[in-house]
MIMAR-721018 format. One line per 8 residues: their letters; for each residue x, y, z of C-alpha. Coordinates in steps of 0.25 Angstrom, whole numbers, plus 5000, padded with zeros to 4 digits. Layout:
N
a) X,Y,Z ~ ...
//
This chain:
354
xxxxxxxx) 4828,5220,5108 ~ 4833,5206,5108 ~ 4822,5197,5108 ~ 4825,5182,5114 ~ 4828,5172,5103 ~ 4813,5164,5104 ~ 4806,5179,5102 ~ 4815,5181,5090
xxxxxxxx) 4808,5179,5075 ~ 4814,5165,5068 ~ 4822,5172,5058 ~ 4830,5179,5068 ~ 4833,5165,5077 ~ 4838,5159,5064 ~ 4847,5169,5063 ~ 4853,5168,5076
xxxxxxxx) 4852,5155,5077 ~ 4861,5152,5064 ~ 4869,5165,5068 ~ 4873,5158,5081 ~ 4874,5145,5075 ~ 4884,5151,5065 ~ 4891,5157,5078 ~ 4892,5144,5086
xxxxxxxx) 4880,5148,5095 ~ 4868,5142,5102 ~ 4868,5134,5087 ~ 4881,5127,5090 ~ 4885,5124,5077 ~ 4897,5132,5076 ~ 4901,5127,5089 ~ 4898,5112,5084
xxxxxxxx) 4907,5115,5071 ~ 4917,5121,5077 ~ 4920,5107,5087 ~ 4917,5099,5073 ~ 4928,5106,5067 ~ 4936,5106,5079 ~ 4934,5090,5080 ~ 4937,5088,5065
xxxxxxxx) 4954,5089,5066 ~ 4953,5081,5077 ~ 4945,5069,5071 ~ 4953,5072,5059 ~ 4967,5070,5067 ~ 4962,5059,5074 ~ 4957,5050,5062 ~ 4971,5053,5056
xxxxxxxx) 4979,5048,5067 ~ 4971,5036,5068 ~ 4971,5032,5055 ~ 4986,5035,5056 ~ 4988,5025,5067 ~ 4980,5015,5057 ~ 4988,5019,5047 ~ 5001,5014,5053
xxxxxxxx) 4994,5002,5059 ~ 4991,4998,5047 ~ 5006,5000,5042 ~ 5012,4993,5054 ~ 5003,4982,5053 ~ 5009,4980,5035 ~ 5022,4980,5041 ~ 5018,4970,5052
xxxxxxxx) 5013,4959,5042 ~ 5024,4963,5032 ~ 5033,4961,5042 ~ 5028,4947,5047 ~ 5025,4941,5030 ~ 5041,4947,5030 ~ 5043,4937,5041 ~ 5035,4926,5033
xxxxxxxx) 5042,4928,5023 ~ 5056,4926,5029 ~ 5049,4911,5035 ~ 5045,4908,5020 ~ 5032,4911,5019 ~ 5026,4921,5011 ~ 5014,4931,5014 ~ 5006,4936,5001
xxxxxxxx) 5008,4952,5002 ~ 4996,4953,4993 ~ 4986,4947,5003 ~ 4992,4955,5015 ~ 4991,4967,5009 ~ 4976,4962,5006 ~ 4975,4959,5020 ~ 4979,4975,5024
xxxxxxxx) 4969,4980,5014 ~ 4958,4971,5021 ~ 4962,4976,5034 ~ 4960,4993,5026 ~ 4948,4985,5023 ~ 4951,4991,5008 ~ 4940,4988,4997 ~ 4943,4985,4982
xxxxxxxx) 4937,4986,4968 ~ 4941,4984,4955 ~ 4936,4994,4944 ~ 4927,4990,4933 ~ 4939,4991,4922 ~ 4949,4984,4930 ~ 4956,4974,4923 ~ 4962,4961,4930
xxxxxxxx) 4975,4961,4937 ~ 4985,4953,4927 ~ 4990,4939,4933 ~ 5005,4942,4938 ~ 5006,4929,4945 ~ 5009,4925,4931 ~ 5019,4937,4925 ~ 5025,4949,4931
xxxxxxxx) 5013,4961,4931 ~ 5018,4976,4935 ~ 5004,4983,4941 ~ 5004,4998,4941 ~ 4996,5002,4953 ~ 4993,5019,4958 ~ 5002,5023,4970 ~ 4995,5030,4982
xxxxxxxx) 4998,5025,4995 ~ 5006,5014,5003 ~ 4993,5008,5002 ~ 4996,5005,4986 ~ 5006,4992,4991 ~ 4994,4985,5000 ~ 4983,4989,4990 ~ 4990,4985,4976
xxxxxxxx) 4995,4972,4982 ~ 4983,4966,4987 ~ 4976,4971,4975 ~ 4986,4962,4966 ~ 4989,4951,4975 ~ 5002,4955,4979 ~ 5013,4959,4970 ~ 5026,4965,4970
xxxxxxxx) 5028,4980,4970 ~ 5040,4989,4967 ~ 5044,5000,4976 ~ 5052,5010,4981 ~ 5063,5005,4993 ~ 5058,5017,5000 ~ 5044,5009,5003 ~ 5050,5001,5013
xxxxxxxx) 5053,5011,5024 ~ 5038,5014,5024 ~ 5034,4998,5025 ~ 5045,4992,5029 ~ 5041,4977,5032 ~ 5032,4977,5020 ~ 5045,4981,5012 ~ 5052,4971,5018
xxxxxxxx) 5042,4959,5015 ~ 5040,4962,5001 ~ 5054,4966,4999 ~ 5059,4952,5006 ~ 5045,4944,4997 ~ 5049,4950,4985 ~ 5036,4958,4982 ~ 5042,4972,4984
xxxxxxxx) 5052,4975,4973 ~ 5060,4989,4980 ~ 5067,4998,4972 ~ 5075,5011,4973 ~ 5069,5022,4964 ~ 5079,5033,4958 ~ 5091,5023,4958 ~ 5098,5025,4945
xxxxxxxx) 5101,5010,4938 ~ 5111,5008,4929 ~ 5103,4998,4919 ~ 5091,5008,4919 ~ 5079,5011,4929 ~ 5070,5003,4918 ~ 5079,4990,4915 ~ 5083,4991,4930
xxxxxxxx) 5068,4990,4936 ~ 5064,4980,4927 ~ 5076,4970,4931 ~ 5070,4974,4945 ~ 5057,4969,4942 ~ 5062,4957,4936 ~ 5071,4954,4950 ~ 5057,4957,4959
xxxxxxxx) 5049,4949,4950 ~ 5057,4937,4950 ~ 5058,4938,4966 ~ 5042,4939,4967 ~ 5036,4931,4956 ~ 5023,4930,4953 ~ 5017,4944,4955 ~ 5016,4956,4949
xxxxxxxx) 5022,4970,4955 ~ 5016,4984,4958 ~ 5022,4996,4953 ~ 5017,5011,4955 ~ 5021,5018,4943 ~ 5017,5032,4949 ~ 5030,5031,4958 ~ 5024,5036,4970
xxxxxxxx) 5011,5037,4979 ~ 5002,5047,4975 ~ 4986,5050,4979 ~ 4986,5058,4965 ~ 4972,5056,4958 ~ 4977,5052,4946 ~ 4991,5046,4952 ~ 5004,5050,4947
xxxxxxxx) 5010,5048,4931 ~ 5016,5035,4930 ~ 5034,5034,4930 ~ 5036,5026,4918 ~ 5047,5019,4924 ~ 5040,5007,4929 ~ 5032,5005,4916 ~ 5045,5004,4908
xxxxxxxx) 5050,4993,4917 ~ 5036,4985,4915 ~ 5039,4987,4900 ~ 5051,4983,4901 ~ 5049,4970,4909 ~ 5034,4967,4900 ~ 5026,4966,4913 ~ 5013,4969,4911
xxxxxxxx) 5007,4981,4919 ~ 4992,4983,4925 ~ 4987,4995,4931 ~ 4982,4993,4944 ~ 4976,5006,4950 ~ 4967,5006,4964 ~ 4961,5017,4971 ~ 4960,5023,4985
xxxxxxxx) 4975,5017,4988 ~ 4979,5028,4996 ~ 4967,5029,5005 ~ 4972,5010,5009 ~ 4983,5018,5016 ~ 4989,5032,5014 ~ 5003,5035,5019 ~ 5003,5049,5017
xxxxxxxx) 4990,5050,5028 ~ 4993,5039,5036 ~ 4978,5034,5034 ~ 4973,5019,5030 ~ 4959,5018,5023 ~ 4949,5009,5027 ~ 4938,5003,5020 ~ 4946,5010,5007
xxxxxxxx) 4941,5005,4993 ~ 4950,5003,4982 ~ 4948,5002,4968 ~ 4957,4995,4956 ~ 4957,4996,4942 ~ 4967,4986,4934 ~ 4972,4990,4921 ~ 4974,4979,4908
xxxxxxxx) 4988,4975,4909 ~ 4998,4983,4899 ~ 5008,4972,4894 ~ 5022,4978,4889 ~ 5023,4970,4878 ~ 5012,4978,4871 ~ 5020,4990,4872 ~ 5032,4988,4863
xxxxxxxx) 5037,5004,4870 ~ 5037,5005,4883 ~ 5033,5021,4882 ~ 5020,5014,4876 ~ 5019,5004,4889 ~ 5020,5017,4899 ~ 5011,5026,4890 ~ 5000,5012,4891
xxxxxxxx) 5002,5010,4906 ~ 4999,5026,4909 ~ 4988,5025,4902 ~ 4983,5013,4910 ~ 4984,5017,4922 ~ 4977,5030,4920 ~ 4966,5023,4916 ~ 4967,5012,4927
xxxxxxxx) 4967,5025,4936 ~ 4954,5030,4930 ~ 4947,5015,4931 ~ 4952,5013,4945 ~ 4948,5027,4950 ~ 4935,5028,4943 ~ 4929,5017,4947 ~ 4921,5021,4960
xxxxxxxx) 4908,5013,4956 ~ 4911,5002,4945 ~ 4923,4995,4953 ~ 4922,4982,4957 ~ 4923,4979,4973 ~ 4933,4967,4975 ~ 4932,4958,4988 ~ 4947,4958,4989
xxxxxxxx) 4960,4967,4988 ~ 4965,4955,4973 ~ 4961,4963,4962 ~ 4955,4954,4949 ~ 4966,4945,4942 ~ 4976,4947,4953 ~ 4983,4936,4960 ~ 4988,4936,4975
xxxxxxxx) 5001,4929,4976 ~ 5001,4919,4986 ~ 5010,4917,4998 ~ 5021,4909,4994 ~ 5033,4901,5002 ~ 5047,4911,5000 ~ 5056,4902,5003 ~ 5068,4901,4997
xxxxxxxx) 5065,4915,4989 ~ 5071,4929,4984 ~ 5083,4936,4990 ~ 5078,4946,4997 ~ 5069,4937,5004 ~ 5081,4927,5008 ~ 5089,4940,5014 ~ 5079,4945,5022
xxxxxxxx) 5078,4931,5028 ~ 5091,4928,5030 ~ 5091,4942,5037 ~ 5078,4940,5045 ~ 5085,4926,5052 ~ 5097,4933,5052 ~ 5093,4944,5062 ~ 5083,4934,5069
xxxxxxxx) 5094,4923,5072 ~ 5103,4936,5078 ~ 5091,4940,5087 ~ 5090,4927,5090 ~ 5103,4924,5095 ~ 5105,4935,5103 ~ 5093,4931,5109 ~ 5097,4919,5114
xxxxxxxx) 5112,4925,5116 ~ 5106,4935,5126 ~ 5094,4925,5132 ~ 5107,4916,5135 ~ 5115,4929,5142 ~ 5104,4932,5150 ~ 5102,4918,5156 ~ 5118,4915,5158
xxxxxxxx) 5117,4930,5168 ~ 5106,4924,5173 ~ 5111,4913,5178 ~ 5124,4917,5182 ~ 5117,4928,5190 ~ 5109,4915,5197 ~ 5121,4907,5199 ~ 5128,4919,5206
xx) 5117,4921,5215 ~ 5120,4907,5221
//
């Protein structure tokens, strides 16, 4: 006989009572799972689309006020890329520290000064420029079809120094890329430049083993090189995701500087600068409790360049300007050429009228 579920003993309602829990029963727990998992994706999908629409708001907005300091630029003012990209890292409302070993960023108002930074994400240029003030960086032309106004800026200011990688030179790769350092240099004085010597983004835990190429051109030229190695990059802004990170922590370490001229073989210099920058790595990314919190984005010895007047200044500046007036006086005329068209029709449809 099946006696009713208060005359039962205890050990038999726990029973039923977990067997129908474990069937979604009067318990309701399995049914209660199953619409948690059910609203999990959905959460999931919508939180990815969101960030995704931030992601490209964000992106629109870099290529708005690139677009308006190119503009500046063309009138003869200058707008310091380092405090902008300062600006966009306040707006992420990014957080910075120092680690404990970290050495001070050399003075390259004074000389030329190559920093090696770690390659993760797009986020790198905004990040790496504030942290040293803004400098110059060496890229690939294939960057400015993803950031195109940005590209043209620091193309036109001087501050971005584009290349074309594999093309073959009839001097040498080495010789040739050093005359081009020289040339980009000389057209934006008074900073220093990034370079990625891993050659490519990577999210890599340890990054990728460094091309050798770039470190025979700083031999060669007798710039000295810091190792400049910051944490959590990737989750600023992540291309491959489309996601930004807010509230993100990054964390810096700063090698000593290598000088070339200590290194009479420049297999020596590259063998020195790996070893750097392992250990850079292991002092930036171990330093979760001792690093130093930092108001702002200028890390220790760096120095902001400030905003200057351009005017007279380099070439490709000067073209773009004469290109800029150029179209604008052509839209302009035709303005006034069509304005005046319109108003001679009018006023011979009114004097036939009469």
């Amino acid at each position: 006989a099946i006696l009713p579920r208060a005359c039962q003993p205890a050990s038999a309602q726990l029973v039923g009572g977990a067997r129908s829990r474990e069937m979604g029963g009067n318990g309701g727990g399995g049914q209660a799972r199953a619409v948690a998992s059910a609203a999990r994706p959905r959460a999931s999908g919508c939180y990815r689309l969101v960030n995704g629409a931030l992601f490209f708001l964000f992106l629109l907005y870099i290529q708005a006020t690139s677009l308006v300091s190119f503009i500046v630029l063309l009138l003869g003012a200058a707008v310091s890329h380092g405090a902008l990209t300062a600006h966009y890292l306040r707006i992420l409302r990014t957080s910075f520290a120092t680690a404990a070993g970290a050495r001070p960023v050399l003075d390259d108002t004074k000389r030329p000064v190559i920093f090696l930074c770690n390659h993760r994400s797009w986020g790198d240029f905004w990040v790496d420029c504030a942290l040293l003030g803004g400098t110059s960086f060496v890229s690939r032309w294939a960057v400015a079809f993803a950031i195109p106004c940005a590209a043209l800026w620091g193309w036109s200011h001087g501050w971005l120094w584009f290349f074309k990688r594999g093309a073959k030179r009839a001097e040498g790769t080495t010789k040739w890329m050093g005359n081009f350092f020289r040339h980009s240099h000389a057209a934006f004085p008074g900073k220093g430049v990034v370079l990625y010597p891993e050659g490519t983004r990577t999210t890599e835990p340890k990054g990728l083993p460094l091309k050798h190429g770039g470190l025979a051109v700083a031999h060669q030229l007798g710039w000295p090189v810091q190792v400049v190695i910051t944490t959590n990059k990737e989750q600023v802004m992540a291309e491959r995701s489309l996601s930004l990170g807010f509230g993100t922590k990054c964390v810096t370490s700063v090698s000593a500087p290598l000088w070339p001229r200590d290194y009479e073989v420049c297999d020596d210099f590259i063998a020195a600068v790996c070893t750097t920058w392992r250990n850079t790595w292991e002092e930036a990314y171990g330093a979760s409790t001792d690093a130093v919190s930092r108001p702002h984005a200028v890390l220790p010895g760096a120095t902001s360049r400030p905003a200057t007047s351009v005017a007279p200044c380099r070439s490709g500046t000067n073209l773009a300007r004469l290109c800029f007036l150029t179209f604008a006086f052509i839209w302009f005329w035709r303005f006034l050429y069509a304005g005046g068209n319109n108003t001679t029709i009018v006023d011979l449809h009114a004097f036939g009228s009469r």
